[in-house]
N, C-alpha and C positions, 0 to 999 in steps of 0.2 A: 667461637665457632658456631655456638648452635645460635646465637642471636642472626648470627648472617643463614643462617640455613630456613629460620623463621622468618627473616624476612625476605629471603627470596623465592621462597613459596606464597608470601602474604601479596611480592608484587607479581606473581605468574598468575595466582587466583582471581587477583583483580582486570588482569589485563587477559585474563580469559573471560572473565564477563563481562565486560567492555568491545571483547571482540563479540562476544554471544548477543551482546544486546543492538550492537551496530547492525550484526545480520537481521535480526527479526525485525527491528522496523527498517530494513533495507529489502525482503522479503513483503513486508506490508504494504510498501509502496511501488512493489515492481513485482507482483506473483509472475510466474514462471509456470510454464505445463510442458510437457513433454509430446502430448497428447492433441496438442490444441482447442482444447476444452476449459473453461473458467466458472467456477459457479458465480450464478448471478441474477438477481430478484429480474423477473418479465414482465413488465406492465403491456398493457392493452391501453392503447391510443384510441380515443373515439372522441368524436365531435358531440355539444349538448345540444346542438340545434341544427338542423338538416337544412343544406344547401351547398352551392358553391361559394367557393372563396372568390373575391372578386378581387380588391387590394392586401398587401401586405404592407400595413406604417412602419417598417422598420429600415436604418440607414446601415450602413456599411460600418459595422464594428458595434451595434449596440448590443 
């Protein structure tokens, strides 16, 4: 009796971090806000040489 009582804590422990670890990288790849808000690095786009753009070479799907 106590081999079955250790091991059915051994497979609840496991199958609780297996569910703990499924959320955090489920969490990792899908953040969630309440608030509408995301932290998140803001780069500044600028050009290194002044003018207008005239063509763009690129095709549909590159």
């Amino acid at each position: 009796m106590k081999l079955l009582k250790l091991g059915s804590l051994s497979v609840a422990v496991l199958a609780g971090a297996g569910l703990l670890a499924w959320w955090w990288d489920h969490q990792a790849t899908y953040p969630s806000t309440d608030d509408a808000f995301l932290n998140a690095h803001i780069l500044t786009v600028a050009p290194q040489i002044a003018g207008a753009v005239a063509t763009v070479q690129v095709s549909e799907g590159s």
